[in-house]
C-alpha positions in Angstrom: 53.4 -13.2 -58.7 54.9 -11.2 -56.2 56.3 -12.5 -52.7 53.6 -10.4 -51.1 50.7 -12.5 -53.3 52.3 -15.5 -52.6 52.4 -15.6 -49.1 48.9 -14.0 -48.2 47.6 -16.6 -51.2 49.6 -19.6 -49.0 47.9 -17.8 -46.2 44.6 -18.0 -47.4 45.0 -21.8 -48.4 46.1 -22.6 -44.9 43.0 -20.6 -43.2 40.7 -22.0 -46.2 41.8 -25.8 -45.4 41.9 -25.4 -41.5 37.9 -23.7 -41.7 37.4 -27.0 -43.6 38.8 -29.1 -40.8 37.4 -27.7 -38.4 33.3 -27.2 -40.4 32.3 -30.6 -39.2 33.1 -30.8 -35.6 31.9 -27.0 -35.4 28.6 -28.7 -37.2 28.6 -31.3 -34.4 29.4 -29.4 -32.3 26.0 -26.7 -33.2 23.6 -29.6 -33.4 25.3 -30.8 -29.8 23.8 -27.5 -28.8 20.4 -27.3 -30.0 19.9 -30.9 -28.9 21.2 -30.0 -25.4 18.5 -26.9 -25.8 15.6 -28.8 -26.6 16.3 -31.8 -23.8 16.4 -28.8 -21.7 13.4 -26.9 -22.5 11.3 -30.4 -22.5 12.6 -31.0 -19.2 11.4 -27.8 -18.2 8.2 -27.7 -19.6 7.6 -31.1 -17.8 8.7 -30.3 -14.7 6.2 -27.6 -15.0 3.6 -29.6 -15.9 4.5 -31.5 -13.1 4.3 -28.9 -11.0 0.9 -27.1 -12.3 -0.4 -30.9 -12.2 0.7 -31.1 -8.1 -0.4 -27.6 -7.4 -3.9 -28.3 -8.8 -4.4 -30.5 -6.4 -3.2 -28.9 -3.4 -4.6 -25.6 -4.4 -7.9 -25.9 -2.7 -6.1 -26.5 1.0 -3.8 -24.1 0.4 -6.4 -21.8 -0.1 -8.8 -22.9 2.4 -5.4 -22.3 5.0 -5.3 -18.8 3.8 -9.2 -18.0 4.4 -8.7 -19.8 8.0 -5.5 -17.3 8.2 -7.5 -14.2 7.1 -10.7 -15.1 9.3 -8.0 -15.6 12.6 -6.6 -12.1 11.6 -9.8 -10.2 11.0 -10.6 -11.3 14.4 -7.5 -9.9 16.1 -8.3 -7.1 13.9 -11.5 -6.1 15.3 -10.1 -7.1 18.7 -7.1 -4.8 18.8 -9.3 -2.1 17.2 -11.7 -2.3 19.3 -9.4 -1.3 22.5 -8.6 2.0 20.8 -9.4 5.2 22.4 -9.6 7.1 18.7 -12.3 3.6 18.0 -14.3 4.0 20.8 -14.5 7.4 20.3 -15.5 6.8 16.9 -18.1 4.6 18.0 -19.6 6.9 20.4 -20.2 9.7 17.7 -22.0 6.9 15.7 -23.5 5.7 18.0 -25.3 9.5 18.9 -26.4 10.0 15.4 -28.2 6.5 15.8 -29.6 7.6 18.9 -31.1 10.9 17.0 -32.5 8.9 14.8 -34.2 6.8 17.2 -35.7 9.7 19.1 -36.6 11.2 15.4 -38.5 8.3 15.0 -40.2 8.4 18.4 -41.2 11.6 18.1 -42.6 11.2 14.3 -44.5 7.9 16.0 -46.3 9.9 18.6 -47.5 12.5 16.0 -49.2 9.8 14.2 -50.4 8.2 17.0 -51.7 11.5 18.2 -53.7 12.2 14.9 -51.1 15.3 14.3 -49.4 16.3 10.8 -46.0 15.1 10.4 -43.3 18.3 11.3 -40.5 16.8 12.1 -36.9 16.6 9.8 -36.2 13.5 8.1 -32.7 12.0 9.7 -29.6 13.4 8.2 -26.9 11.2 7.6 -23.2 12.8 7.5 -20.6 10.7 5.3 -17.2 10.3 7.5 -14.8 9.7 5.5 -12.4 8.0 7.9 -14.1 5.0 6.8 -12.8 5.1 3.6 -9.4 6.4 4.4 -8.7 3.3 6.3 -10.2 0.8 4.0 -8.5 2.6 1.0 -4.8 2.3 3.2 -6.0 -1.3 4.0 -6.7 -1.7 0.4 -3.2 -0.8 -0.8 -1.1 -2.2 1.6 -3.3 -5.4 1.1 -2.5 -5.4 -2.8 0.9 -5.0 -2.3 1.2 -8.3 -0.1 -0.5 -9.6 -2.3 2.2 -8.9 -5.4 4.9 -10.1 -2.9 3.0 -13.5 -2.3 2.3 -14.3 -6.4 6.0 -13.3 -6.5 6.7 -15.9 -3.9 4.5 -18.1 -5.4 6.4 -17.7 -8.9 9.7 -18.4 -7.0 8.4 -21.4 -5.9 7.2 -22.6 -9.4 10.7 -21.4 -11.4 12.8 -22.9 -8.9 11.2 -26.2 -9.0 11.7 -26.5 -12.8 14.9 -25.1 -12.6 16.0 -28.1 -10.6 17.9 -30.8 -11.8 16.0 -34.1 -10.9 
């Protein structure tokens, strides 16, 4: 055998008795892990059953706190929207086509009580579509809260499991 052989042989022996050495705490070592993996992942999933289990019974206030919430601000709402020039003036256009319907319906009332045929035009309502505009704006910018307060509510959730007890 050549020197060449000899040594990368003597190599390989070395390598091949060292890998044997070392197989069994590199075993332990493995299952050391997966144990550690699975204590972790059962202490997560109990923390979040602990957590689900909490939250189902605080759900109902919580929510009840965010209707309360949404009433108090649908109130300010109206208030604040209410003092608005481009509002009022809103209101007073919708308020005249009301009107024409009243006196529509007057005058349609007096013909009947008067015995005559019916002439007049039926009321004509216009859609406005600043109505939708705003609720479709609401709408969106609504949803989007919305997403930020699940996300919040997620946070809240992961980083309660992720705690160490």
């Amino acid at each position: 055998m050549s020197n060449d052989v000899s040594r990368a042989a003597d190599k390989l022996a070395k390598l091949r008795a060292q890998a044997d050495r070392l197989a069994g705490p590199m075993a332990d070592a493995e299952a050391a892990l997966v144990a550690a993996e699975e204590a972790e992942q059962a202490r997560r999933a109990e923390r979040a059953a602990e957590y689900d289990r909490t939250f189902l019974t605080t759900w109902t206030a919580q929510a009840a706190e965010r209707s309360d919430r949404a009433n108090e601000l649908h109130a300010e709402f109206i208030e604040l929207l209410s003092a608005e020039p481009w509002f009022q003036a809103y209101v007073a256009h919708h308020a005249e086509r009301y009107k024409r319907e009243k006196i529509l319906t007057a005058a349609q009332n007096a013909q009947a009580h008067l015995g005559e045929a019916r002439t007049l035009p039926e009321q004509r309502w216009y859609d406005l579509r600043i109505i939708e505009d705003i609720t479709s704006a609401v709408d969106n910018a609504a949803a989007a809260l919305g997403v930020a307060y699940a996300e919040e509510l997620d946070a809240q959730r992961n980083a309660y499991i992720e705690a160490a007890d």
